[in-house]
N, C-alpha and C positions, 0 to 999 in steps of 0.2 A: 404348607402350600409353597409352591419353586415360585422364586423371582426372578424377573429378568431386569435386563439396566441397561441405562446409556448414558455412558461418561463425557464429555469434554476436557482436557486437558491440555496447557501450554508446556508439560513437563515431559521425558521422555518415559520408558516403560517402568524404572524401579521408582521414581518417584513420584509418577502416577497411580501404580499400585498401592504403596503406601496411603496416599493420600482417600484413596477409594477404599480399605479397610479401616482407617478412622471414621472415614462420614460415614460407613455400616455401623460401626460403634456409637456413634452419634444418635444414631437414626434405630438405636436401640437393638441391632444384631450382637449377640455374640459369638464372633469365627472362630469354628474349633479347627479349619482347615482350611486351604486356601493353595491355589496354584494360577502361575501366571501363564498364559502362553501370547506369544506376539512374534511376527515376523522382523528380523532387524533391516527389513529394508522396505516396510511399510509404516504409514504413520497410524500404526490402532493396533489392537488387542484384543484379550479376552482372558480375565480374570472370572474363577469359580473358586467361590469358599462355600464351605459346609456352615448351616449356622444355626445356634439353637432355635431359629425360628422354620430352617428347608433349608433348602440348595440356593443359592443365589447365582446368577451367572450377570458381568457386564462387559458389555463393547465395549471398552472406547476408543476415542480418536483425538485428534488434535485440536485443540480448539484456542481463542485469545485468552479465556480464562475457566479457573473449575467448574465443571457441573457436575451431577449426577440425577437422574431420576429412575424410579423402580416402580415397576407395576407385577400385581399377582397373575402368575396363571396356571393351568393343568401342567400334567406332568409331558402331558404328549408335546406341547408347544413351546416348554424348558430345554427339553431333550433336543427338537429341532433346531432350535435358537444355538444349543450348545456345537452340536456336529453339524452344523450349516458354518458356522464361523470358525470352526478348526477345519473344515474343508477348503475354504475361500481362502484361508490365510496360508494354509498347510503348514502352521505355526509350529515352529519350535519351545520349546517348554524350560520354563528357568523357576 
């Protein structure tokens, strides 16, 4: 089943990425894959990793300190969530 997320972070894109594929690992994901995209003159993103449990996709954005939360959904509303927010950002990829 695809999950979606919404991150908080005080950190900029690499090391909020980082931080967001441990608490997957935490949180009992294992990423076989994983791509960042974020605009460098916006404050948020969008990380998708592959993981042995589905697709995970999370926003994040700037926040005082980390969060993350993840909820399950269909494939149709993964999918939307993912090319809605590489639309909006027209995010570059690293």
């Amino acid at each position: 089943m695809p999950y979606i997320g919404f991150a908080k972070s005080p950190h900029g894109p690499g090391r909020t990425y980082e931080m967001v594929l441990e608490e997957l690992g935490k949180m009992g994901f294992r990423v076989e894959f994983a791509k960042h995209h974020w605009a460098g003159d916006l404050p948020f993103g969008l990380i998708v990793a592959e993981t042995d449990r589905g697709p995970v996709a999370v926003r994040w954005s700037l926040g005082r300190e980390f969060s993350l939360r993840l909820e399950e959904v269909d494939r149709e509303n993964y999918d939307e969530f993912v090319e809605d927010t590489i639309e909006y950002t027209n995010a570059d990829s690293g």
